[in-house]
C-alpha positions in Angstrom: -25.0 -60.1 5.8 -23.9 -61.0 2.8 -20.2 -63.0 2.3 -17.5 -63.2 -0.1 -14.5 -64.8 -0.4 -12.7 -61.5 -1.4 -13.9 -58.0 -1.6 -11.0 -55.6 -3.5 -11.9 -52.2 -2.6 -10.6 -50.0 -5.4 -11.3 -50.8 -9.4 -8.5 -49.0 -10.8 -6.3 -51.1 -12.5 -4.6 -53.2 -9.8 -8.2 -53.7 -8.6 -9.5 -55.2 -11.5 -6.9 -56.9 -12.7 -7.0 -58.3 -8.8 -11.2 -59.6 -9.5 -9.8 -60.7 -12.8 -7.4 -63.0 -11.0 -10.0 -64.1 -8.3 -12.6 -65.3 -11.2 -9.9 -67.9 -12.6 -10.0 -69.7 -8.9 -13.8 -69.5 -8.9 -14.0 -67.4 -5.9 -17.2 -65.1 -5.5 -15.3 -61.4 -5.1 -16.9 -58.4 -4.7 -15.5 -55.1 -6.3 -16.3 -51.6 -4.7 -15.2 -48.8 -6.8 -16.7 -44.8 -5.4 -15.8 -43.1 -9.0 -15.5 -44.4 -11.9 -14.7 -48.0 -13.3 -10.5 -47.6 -14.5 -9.4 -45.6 -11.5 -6.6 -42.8 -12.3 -5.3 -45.3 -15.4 -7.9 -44.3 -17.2 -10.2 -41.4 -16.6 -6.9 -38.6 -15.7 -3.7 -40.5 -15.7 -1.7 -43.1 -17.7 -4.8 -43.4 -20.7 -5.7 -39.9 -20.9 -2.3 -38.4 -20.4 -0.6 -40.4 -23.0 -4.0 -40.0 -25.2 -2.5 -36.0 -25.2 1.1 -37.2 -25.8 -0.1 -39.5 -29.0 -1.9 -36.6 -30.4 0.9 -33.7 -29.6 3.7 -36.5 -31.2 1.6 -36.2 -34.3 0.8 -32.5 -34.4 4.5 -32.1 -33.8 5.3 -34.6 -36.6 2.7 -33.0 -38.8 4.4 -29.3 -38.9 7.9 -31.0 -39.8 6.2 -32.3 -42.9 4.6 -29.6 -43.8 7.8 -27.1 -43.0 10.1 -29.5 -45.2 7.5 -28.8 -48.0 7.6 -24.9 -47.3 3.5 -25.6 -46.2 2.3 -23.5 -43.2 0.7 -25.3 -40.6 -3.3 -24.7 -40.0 -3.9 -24.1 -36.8 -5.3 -26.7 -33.6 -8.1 -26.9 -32.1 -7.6 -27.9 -28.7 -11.6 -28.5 -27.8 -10.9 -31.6 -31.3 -7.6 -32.6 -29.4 -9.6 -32.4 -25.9 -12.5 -34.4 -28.1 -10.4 -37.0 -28.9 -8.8 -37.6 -25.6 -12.0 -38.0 -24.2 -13.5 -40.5 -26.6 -10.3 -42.8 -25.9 -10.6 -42.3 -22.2 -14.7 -43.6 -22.8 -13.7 -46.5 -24.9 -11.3 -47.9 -22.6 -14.6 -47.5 -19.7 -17.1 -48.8 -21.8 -14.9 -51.8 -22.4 -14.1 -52.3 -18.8 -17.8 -52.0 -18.3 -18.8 -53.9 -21.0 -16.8 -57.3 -19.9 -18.1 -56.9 -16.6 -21.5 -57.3 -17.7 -20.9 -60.2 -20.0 -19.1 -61.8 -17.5 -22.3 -62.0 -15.1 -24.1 -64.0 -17.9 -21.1 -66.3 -18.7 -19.7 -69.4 -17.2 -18.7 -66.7 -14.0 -22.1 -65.7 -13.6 -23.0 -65.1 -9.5 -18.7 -65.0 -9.1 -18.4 -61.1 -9.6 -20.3 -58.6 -7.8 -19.7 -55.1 -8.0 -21.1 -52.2 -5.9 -20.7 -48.8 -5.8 -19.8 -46.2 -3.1 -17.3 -45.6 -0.5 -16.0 -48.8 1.6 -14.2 -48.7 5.2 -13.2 -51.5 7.1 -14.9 -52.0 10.5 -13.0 -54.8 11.8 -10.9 -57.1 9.3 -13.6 -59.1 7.5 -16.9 -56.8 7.7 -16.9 -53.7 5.3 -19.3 -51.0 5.2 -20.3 -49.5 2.1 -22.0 -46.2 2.2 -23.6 -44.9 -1.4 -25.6 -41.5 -0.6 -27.9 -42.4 2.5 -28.1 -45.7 1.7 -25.2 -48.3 4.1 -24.7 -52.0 4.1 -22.1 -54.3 5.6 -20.7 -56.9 3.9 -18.4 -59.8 5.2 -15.0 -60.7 3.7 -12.6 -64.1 4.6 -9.9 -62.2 2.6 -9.6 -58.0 1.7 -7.5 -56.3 -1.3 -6.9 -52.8 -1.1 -6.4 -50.9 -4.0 -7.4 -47.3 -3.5 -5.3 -45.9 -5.7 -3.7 -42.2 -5.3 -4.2 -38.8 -6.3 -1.9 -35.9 -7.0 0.4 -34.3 -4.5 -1.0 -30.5 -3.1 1.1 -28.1 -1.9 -0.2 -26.4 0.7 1.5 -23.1 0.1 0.3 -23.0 -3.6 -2.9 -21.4 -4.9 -4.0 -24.8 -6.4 -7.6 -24.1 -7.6 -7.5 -26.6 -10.6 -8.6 -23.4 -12.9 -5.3 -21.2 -13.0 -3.0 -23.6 -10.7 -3.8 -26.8 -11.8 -2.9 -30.5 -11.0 -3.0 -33.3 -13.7 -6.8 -33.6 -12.7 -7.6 -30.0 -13.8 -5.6 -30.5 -16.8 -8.5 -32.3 -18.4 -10.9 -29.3 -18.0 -9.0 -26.8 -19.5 -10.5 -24.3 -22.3 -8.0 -23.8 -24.1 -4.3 -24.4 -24.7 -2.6 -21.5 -22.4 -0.1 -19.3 -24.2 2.3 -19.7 -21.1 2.5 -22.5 -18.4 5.0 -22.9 -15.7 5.2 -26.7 -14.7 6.5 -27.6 -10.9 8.7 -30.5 -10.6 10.7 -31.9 -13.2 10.1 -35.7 -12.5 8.5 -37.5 -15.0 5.0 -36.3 -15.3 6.2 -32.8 -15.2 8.3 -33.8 -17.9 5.7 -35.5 -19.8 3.2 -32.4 -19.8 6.4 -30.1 -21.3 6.7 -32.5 -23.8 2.9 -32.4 -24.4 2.0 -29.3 -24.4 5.1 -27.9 -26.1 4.7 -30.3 -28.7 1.3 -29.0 -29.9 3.3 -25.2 -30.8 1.0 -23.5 -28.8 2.5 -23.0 -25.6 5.4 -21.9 -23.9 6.9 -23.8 -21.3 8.6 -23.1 -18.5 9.9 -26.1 -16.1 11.7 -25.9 -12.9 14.4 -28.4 -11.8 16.1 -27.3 -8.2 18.9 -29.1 -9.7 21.2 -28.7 -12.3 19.3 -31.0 -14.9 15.8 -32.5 -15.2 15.3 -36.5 -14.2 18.2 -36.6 -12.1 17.7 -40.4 -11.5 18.6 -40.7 -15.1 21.8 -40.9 -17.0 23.5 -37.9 -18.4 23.4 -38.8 -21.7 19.8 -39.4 -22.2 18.8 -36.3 -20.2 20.8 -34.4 -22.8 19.2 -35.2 -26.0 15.5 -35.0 -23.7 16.7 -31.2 -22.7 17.6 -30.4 -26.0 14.5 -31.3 -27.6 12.4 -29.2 -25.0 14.4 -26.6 -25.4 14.3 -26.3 -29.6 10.7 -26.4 -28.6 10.6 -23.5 -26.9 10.8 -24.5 -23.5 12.2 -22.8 -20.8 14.1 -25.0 -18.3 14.5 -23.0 -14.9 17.6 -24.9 -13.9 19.2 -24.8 -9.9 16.2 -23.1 -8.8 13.6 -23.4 -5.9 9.8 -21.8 -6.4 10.0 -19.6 -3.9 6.5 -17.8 -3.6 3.2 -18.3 -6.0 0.0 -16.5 -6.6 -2.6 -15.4 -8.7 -2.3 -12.3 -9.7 -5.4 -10.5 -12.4 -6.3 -14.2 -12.9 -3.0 -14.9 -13.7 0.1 -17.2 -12.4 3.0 -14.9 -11.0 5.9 -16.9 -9.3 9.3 -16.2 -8.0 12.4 -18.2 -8.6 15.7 -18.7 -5.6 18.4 -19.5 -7.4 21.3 -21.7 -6.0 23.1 -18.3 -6.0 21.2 -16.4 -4.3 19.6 -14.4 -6.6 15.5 -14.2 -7.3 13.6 -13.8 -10.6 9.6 -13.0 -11.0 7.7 -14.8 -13.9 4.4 -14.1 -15.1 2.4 -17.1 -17.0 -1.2 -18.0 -17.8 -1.5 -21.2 -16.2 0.7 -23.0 -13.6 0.5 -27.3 -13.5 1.9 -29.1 -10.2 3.6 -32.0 -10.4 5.2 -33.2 -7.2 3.9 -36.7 -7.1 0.9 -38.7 -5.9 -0.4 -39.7 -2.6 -2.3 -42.9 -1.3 -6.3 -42.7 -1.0 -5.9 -44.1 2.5 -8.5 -41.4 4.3 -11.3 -42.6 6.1 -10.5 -46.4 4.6 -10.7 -48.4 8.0 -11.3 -47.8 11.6 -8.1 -47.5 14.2 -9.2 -50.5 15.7 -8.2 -52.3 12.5 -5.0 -52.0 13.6 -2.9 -51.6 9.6 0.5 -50.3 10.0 1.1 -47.5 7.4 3.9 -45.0 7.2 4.5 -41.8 4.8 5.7 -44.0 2.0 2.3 -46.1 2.4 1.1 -49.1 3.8 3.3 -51.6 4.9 3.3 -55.1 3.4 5.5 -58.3 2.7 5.2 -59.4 -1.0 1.8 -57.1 -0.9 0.5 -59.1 2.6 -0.5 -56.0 5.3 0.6 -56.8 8.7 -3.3 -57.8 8.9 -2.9 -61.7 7.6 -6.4 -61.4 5.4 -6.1 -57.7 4.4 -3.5 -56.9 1.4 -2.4 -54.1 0.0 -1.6 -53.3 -4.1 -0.6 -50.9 -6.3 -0.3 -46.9 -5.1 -1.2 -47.7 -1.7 2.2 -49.5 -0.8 5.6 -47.9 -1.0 6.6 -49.9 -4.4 6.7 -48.4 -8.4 3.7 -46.3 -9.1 3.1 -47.5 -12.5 -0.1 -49.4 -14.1 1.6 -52.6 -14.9 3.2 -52.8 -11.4 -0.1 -52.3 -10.1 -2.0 -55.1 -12.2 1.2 -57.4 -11.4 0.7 -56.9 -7.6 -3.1 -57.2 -7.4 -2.9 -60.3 -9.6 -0.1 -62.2 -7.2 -1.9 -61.1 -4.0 -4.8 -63.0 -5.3 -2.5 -65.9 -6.1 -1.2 -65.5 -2.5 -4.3 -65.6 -1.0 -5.7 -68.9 -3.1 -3.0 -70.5 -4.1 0.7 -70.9 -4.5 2.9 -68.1 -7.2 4.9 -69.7 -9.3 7.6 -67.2 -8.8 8.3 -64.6 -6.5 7.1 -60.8 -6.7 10.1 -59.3 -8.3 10.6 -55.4 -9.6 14.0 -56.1 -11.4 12.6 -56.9 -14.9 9.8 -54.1 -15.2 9.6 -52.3 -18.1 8.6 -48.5 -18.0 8.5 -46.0 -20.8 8.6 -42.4 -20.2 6.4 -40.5 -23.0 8.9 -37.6 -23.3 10.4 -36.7 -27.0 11.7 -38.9 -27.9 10.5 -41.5 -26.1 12.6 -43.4 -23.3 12.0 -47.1 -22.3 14.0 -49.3 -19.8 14.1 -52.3 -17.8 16.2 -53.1 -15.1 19.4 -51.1 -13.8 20.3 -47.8 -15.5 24.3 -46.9 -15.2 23.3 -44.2 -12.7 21.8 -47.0 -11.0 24.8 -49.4 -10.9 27.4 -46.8 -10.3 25.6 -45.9 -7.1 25.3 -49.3 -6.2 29.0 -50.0 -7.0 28.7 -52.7 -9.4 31.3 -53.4 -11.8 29.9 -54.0 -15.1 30.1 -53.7 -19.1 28.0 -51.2 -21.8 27.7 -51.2 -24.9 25.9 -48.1 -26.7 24.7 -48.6 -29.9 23.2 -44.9 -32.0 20.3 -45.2 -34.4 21.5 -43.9 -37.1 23.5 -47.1 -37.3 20.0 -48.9 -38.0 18.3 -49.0 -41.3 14.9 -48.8 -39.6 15.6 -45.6 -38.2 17.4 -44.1 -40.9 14.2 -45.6 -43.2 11.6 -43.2 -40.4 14.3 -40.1 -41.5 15.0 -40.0 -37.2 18.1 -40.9 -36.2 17.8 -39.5 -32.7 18.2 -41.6 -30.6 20.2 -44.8 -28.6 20.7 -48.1 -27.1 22.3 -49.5 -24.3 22.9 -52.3 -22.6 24.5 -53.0 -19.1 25.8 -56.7 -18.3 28.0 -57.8 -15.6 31.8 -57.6 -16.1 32.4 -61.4 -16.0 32.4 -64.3 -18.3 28.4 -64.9 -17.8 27.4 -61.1 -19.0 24.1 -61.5 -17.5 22.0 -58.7 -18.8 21.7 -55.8 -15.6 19.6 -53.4 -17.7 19.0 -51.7 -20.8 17.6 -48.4 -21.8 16.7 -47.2 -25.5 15.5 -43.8 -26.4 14.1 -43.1 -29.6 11.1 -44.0 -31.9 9.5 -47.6 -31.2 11.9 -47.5 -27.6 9.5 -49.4 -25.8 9.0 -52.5 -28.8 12.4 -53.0 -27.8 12.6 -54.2 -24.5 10.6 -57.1 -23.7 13.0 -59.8 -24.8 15.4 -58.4 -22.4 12.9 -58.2 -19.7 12.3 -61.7 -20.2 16.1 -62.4 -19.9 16.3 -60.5 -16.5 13.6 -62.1 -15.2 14.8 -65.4 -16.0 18.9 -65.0 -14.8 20.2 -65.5 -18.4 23.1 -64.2 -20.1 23.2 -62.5 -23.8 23.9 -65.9 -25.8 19.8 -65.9 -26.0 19.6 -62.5 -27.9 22.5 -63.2 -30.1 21.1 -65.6 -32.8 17.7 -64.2 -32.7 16.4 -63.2 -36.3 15.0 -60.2 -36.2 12.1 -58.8 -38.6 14.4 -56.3 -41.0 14.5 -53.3 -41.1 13.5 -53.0 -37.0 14.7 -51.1 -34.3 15.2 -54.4 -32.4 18.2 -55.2 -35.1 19.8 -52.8 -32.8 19.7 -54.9 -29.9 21.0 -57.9 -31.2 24.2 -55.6 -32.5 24.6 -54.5 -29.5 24.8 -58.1 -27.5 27.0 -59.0 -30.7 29.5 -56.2 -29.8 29.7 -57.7 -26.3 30.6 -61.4 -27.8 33.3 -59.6 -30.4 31.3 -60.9 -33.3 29.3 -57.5 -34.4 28.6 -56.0 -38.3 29.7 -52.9 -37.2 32.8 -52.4 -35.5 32.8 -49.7 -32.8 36.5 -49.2 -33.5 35.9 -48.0 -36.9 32.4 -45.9 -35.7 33.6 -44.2 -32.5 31.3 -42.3 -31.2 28.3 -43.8 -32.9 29.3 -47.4 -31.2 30.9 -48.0 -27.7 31.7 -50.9 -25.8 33.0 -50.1 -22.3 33.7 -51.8 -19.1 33.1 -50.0 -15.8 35.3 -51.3 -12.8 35.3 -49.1 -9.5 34.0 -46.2 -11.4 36.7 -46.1 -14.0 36.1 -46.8 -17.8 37.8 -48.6 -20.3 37.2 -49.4 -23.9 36.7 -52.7 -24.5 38.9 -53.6 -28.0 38.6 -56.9 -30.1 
């Protein structure tokens, strides 16, 4: 039987960033993957997705050119677009691939092994992988999980992945639809509106059982994120539950409940579900293993299962669902396992980005966030048309804001930006977060000019009373606010 010091079952990216890790302690790791090298981030979810959002962004840019020029727009081929998405989707494999196999003839040579097929635990060091009609058992002193998820099915919905589709189908599609209903307006549900009503070739509809899409986000960026779907043509079915689905003449025809009461029938071309993801956990070890798992996932402390020599990372556990969380976990249980992390496994300074239009990054606490949490603090908001890069790109659309707490030290509780170049704009605040500083740091950086991150460093100077731009004189394109027990007050120097 053959032994390793660890086996990661899963190479998606927590997975491989996981082996990665494992290669820099010189332990020989074995990495079982059943599909395809990438996992979900690559082949049919953060790569490919945002591959479609890229190209819609610039077929949507392209048409305001050419209407400001009184130019009619050719039209798109979606089997180029669908072309393209794939090619980016293979480079990002082939890569993967790629430095696998030069690794095996480098200094790491006889470290990394990789086999393919499915892998279950027997007991918690001896793993069977099967491949076809061919089983062998390897044995592992330490095991990382990293399985990965899929999309969420509803039972009571005619998903087929031809006519009622899930993110997977999405990539075999013929054509772009002429009409597409989307279920759930979380992010990804979001994402495809933005996607596929940015290309002008289909309409949209979205429904929300609430009164506006992302309701973990703040008001005032869910406005300008509505507003853009809807001059897009999209058709947000607000306070409204599906009530029944089918296919009807090869066709999508579902009924709305609305909080009133009352019921509406639609009739679209396609329908895409998007109600989340769920952990690959089926058939992944025997009872007698023994891992304690619950609905949200399996449980763990700092990514160690209740198993001591069996950890769990990325999509599996109850944690973010997001790529770099993923590779962050995978590469700290490996530093768990062999070593000592320098720091703790912390959540508070991750940066997301939501590919909507326009786009939407963040990092830490949102003020939906710290309202509900009861946390006194300070904002500052800062528009972009007060910042010459922005106003340079002709789009102004768009914000800043910071959140600090409402004491002397102001240390830096969040930020959000939405806008072009949103997500260039948040690491140095990340960093902040992560480390427990204040603002003083981002004051007396010098910025590139003209940049968007000018805009930050205005902001942090509003908070210190020392800003270009006074929000007294710009109200309502600059604000600086404290928040105490819910109630707001300008903040005037």
């Amino acid at each position: 039987m053959e032994k390793f010091d660890l086996v990661i079952i899963g190479a998606g990216p927590a997975g491989y960033a996981a082996a990665m890790r494992a290669l820099d302690f010189k332990k020989k790791t074995l990495l079982i993957e059943k599909n395809r090298v990438g996992g979900a981030g690559v082949t049919n979810g953060a790569l490919s997705s945002k591959t479609w959002w890229e190209l819609a962004r610039d077929a949507s840019a392209f048409r305001r050119s050419l209407k400001r020029y009184n130019i009619q727009a050719p039209a798109i081929s979606f089997k180029e677009i669908q072309s393209e998405v794939r090619k980016a989707v293979q480079e990002r494999k082939s890569l993967l691939e790629e430095h696998m196999q030069q690794l095996n003839i480098s200094s790491y040579a006889n470290l990394l092994s990789y086999k393919s097929g499915h892998a279950k635990l027997l007991t918690q060091h001896e793993i069977e992988i099967t491949n076809g009609i061919r089983k062998e058992i390897v044995f592992a002193e330490n095991i990382i999980l990293a399985t990965g998820s899929r999309p969420r099915f509803l039972p009571e919905l005619p998903i087929d992945e031809k006519i009622v589709l899930t993110s997977e189908g999405i990539e075999d599609l013929d054509d772009f639809p002429e009409s597409m209903v989307i279920v759930g307006a979380g992010v990804i549900g979001c994402e495809y509106a933005t996607i596929f009503s940015g290309f002008g070739q289909t309409k949209v509809h979205l429904i929300d059982k609430g009164d506006r899409i992302l309701p973990f986000e703040d008001e005032d960026i869910v406005r300008i994120v509505e507003r853009n779907m809807e001059n897009n043509g999209v058709l947000i079915h607000r306070n409204s539950k599906l009530a029944n689905m089918k296919i009807v003449n090869g066709r999508v025809e579902y009924e709305l409940e609305y909080t009133d009461g009352s019921r509406n029938t639609f009739n679209v071309e396609k329908a895409l579900v998007s109600v989340g993801r769920v952990a690959n956990i089926e058939d992944l070890w025997e009872d007698s293993v023994g891992i304690d798992i619950t609905k949200r996932g399996i449980n763990n402390n700092d990514t160690q299962t209740n198993i001591s020599n069996i950890y769990a990372v990325g999509d599996l556990t109850a944690d973010i669902s997001l790529v770099n969380v993923g590779e962050l976990e995978g590469r700290y249980a490996v530093e768990k396992i062999f070593g000592t992390p320098e720091r703790k496994l912390v959540y508070e300074n991750i940066s997301t980005i939501m590919f909507l239009n326009p786009e939407v990054a963040g990092v830490g606490m949102n003020e939906t966030h710290a309202r509900e949490a009861g946390i006194n603090y300070k904002v500052v908001t800062l528009e972009y048309s007060t910042i010459t890069r922005a106003i340079a790109k002709r789009n102004t659309q768009g914000f800043i804001k910071l959140l600090v707490t409402c004491d002397d030290h102001m240390k830096i509780l969040g930020m959000k930006v939405i806008g072009n170049h949103a997500s260039s704009a948040i690491q140095a605040v990340s960093l902040l977060i992560s480390m427990d500083k204040g603002i003083e740091e981002l004051a007396e950086c010098v910025h590139p000019h003209p940049s968007i991150t000018e805009g930050i460093q205005e902001c942090v100077r509003m908070l210190l009373g020392k800003s270009l731009l006074k929000p007294t004189a710009l109200k309502g394109r600059l604000s600086c606010r404290s928040c105490i027990s819910g109630d707001y007050q300008d903040i005037i120097f």
